[in-house]
C-alpha positions, 0 to 999 in steps of 0.5 A, a space after each residue: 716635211 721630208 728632212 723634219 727629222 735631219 732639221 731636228 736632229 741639227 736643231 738639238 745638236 745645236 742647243 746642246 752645244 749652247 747649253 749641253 744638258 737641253 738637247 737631251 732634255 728636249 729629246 727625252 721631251 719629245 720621245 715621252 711624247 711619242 710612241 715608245 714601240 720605236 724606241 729599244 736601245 734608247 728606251 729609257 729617253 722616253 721614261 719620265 724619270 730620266 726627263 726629270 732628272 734631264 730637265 733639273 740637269 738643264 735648270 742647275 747648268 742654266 744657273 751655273 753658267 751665270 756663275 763666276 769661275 765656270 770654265 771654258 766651254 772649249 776646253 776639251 772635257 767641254 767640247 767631248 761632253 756637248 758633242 755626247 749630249 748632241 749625240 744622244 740628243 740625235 740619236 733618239 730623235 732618230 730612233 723614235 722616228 724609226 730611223 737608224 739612230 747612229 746617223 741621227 748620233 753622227 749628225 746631232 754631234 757634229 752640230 753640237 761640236 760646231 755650235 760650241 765654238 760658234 755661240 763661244 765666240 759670238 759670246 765673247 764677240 757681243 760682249 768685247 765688240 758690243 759692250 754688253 754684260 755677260 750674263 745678258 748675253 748669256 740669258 739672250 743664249 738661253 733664251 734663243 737655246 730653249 726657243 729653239 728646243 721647243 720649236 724642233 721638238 713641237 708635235 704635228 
């Protein structure tokens, strides 16, 4: 597929607006998996520690955002942070693909930023309009966030 890459990129920037810490843990996934002669700034994406601790990060944030009393994820500390994760997220798909990693930044940023306001307020909607239960509101977004993940980040 000719854009596979930007359609990942967009995907993990996505999930890491729903869910800051999968995007990475999803690239790191895919770049572990790959070969590693692409990556160089971003090597460490590719090492199994940093997987394992991207990977606990996005069990411990899965939890907590069931949690009462967890802010918002629009606030500004929330927005900067999810645009980084999709950052990063994109910027090592890129890399590992041979590909400038500043574009594959740009782009996983910008889906981040606009999933984090998109899943907010379809959140908010389902469970206002449509009289559902937050936390299965929020179990259908992970759910539909790892779902994701692993379809962008499948190898041919």
């Amino acid at each position: 597929m000719k854009n596979q890459t930007l359609f990942q990129t967009l995907a993990l920037g996505v999930i890491s607006g729903m869910r800051s810490s999968l995007g990475p843990a999803f690239s790191c996934l895919y770049a572990g998996k790959r070969s590693k002669s692409k990556l160089s700034r971003l090597n460490f994406m590719g090492k199994s520690n940093t997987g394992k601790v991207l990977g606990a990060m996005a069990v411990g944030e899965l939890i907590a955002d069931k949690l009462p009393g967890i802010g918002n994820r629009t606030a500004a500390a929330g927005v900067i942070g999810r645009g980084l994760a999709g950052a990063l997220a994109g910027a090592t798909l890129y890399e590992c693909q041979g590909k400038q990693s500043w574009k594959g930044a740009a782009i996983g940023a910008a889906a981040a930023i606009a999933a984090t306001y998109a899943f907010f307020h379809l959140r908010q909607a389902a469970v206002k309009k449509g009289k559902v239960n937050d936390r299965m509101v929020a179990l259908a977004e992970d759910t539909l966030a790892i779902g994701i993940g692993s379809m962008a980040t499948r190898l041919k």
